[in-house]
Each structure stands twice: as structure tokens, then as C-alpha cells.
C-alpha positions in Angstrom: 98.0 79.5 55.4 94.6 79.6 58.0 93.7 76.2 56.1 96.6 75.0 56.8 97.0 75.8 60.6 93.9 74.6 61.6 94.2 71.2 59.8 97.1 70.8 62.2 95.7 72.3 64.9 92.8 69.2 64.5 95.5 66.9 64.1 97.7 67.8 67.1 94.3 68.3 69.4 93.0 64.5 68.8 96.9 63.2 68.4 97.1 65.2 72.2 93.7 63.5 73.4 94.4 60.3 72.1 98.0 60.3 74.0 96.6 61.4 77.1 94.0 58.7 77.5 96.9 55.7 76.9 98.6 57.0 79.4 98.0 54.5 82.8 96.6 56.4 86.2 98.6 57.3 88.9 96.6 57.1 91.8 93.7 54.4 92.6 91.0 56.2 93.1 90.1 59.1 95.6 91.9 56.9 98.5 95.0 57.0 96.2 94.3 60.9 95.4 94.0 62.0 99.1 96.7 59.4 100.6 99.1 59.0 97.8 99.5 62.3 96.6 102.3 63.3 98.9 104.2 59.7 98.5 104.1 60.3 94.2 105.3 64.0 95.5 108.2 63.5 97.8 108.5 59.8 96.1 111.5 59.0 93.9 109.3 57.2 91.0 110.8 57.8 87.5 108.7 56.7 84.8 109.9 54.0 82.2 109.6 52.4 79.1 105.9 53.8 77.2 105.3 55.4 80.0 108.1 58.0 79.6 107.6 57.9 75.6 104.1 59.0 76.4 104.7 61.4 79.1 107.2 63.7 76.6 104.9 63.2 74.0 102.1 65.1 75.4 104.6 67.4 76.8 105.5 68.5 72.7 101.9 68.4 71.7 101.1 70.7 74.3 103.5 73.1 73.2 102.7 72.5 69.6 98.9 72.7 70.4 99.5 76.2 72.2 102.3 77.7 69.3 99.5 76.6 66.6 97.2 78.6 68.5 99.1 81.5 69.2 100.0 81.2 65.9 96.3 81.2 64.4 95.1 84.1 66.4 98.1 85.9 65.1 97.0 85.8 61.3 93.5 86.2 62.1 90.8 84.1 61.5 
């Protein structure tokens, strides 16, 4: 069973890097961070297409990453 969770726990951490990198910026630089934050905030943006695919994948492998590591502390290592 520990075998087991922490092959998955490997395989959802890269899968969650690798998903998190494809996704495109949204701000250009620290002009767009400091001037652009508040139109992204109170902005009516809705992301599309591979962006939205990508955005609710990391939010499941997030949760999986953090249930699989609950989960392994639980049963000990």
C-alpha cells in the first residue's frame, strides 16, 4: 500500500508541474504585476479553450496531490 501511494504521489507531483508550466502568463512582467493586477481582479476575463482545460486540471491534481499526502502520512511511512 506505501509502494503504491508514493508511485502516485511521483506521478501526480510531475503530471502537476508539467501542467503548471503549459499554462500561458497572465501578466507581462512586473509592469503587468503591479498595473494589471487590479484590471485581471475586478476584470470580467473568463478563460477558454486549453486554457480552462488546464486551469481545472491543476485544480484536481492539487487536491489529489494533497489527499495522497494526507493519505501517506496517515499509514505511516
Amino acid at each position: 500500500m506505501h509502494t503504491v501511494l508514493i508511485v502516485l504521489l511521483v506521478i501526480v507531483a510531475i503530471s502537476l508541474i508539467a501542467v503548471v508550466l503549459l499554462q500561458s502568463g497572465k501578466s507581462a512582467g512586473l509592469s503587468g504585476a503591479i498595473s494589471g493586477g487590479a484590471e485581471q481582479l475586478f476584470g470580467k476575463q473568463k478563460a477558454r479553450g486549453i486554457d480552462l482545460v488546464l486551469h481545472r486540471l491543476t485544480i484536481v491534481l492539487s487536491v489529489l496531490f494533497f489527499v495522497l499526502t494526507i493519505a501517506l502520512s496517515y499509514f505511516g511511512l
